[in-house]
C-alpha positions as CSV (number, residue, x, y, z in Angstrom):
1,X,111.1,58.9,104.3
2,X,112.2,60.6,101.0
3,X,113.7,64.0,101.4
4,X,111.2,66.6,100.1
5,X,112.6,68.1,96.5
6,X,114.3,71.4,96.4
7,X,111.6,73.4,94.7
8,X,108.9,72.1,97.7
9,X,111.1,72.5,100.5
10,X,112.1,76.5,99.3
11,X,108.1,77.0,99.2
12,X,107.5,75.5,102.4
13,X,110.5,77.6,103.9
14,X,108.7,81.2,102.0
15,X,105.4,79.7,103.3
16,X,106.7,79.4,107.3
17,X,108.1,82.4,106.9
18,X,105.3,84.5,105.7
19,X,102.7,82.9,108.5
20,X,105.9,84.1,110.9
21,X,105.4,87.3,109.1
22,X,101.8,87.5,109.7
23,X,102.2,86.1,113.4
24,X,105.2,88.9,114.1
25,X,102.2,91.9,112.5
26,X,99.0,90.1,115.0
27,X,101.6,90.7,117.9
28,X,102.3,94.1,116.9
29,X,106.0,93.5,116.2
30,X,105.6,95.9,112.6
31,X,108.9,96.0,112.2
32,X,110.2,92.7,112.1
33,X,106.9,91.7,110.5
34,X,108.2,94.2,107.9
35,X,111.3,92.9,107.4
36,X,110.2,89.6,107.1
37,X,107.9,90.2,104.5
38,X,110.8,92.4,102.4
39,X,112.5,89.4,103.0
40,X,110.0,86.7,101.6
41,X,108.7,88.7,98.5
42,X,112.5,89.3,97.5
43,X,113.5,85.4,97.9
44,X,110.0,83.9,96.4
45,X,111.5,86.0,92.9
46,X,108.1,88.2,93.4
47,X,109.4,91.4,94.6
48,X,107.9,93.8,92.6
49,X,104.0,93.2,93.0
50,X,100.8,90.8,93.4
51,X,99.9,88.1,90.8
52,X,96.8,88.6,89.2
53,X,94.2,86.0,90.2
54,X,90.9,85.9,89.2
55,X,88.8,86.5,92.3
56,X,91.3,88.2,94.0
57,X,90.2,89.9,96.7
58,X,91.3,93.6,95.8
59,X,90.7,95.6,92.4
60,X,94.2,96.5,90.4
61,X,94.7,99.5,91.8
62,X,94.4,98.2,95.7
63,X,96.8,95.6,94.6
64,X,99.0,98.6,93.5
65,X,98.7,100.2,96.7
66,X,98.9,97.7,98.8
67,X,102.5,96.5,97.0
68,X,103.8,99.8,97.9
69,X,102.5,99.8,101.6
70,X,104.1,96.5,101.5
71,X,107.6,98.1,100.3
72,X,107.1,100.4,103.5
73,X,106.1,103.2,101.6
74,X,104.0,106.1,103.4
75,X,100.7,107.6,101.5
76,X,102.7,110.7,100.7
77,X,105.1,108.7,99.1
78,X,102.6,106.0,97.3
79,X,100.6,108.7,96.0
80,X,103.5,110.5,94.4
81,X,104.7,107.1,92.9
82,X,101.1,106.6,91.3
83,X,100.2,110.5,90.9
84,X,97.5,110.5,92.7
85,X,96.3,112.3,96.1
86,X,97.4,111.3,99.7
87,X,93.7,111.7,100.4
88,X,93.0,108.9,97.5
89,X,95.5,106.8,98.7
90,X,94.4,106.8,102.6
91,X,90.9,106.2,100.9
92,X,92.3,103.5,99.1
93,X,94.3,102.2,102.2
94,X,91.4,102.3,104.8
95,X,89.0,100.0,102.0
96,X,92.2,97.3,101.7
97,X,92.3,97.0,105.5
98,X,88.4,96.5,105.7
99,X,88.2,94.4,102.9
100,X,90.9,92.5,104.4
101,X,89.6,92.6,107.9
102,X,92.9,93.9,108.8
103,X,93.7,96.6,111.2
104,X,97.2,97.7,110.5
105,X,99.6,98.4,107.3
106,X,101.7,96.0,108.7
107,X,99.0,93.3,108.4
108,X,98.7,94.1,104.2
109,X,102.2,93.8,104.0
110,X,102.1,90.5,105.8
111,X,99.3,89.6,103.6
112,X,101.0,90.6,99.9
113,X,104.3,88.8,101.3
114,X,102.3,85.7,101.7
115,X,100.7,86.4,98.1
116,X,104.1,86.1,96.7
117,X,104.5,82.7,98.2
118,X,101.2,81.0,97.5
């Protein structure tokens, strides 16, 4: 059996590793789901923030937000980066987790560090 190239098996690695990411956030193990997802969005080269895709599921500015939830940052903290109010931000923050059918913070960062992979 021919050994897979370099390239393929590095995305196969980030790919197990964000589905152990999103695994670790279902169980409610935040933060070594968070870890792993700092860990997966800084080795797929992606760090900084979402691709653009059209039909993405979240507008710009969700994408923003959910990036900087994703870094571990509170709504204090994401709404001073993007001056904007903590209000907006929870706003914004409680529409990504229904959109996403997710229930936690910890899920969206699970979520953008599988983003970075795929």
């Amino acid at each position: 059996m021919p050994r897979p190239e370099p390239r393929e098996r590095r995305r196969a690695e980030l790919t197990a590793a964000a589905q152990l990411a999103m695994a670790q956030a279902h169980a409610g193990r935040e933060h070594e789901a968070l870890r792993t997802c700092r860990e997966v969005r800084e080795l797929s080269g992606r760090p900084g923030e979402l691709r653009e895709r059209p039909g993405a599921p979240l507008t710009r500015r969700k994408q923003e937000v959910a990036t900087l939830i994703a870094d571990g940052l509170s709504s204090k903290e994401v709404a001073e980066r993007l001056t904007i109010s903590p209000r907006t931000v929870d706003g914004l923050v409680e529409r990504i987790l229904r959109k996403l059918d997710f229930s936690s913070r910890t899920q969206v960062a699970s979520w953008v560090a599988a983003s970075a992979v795929s």
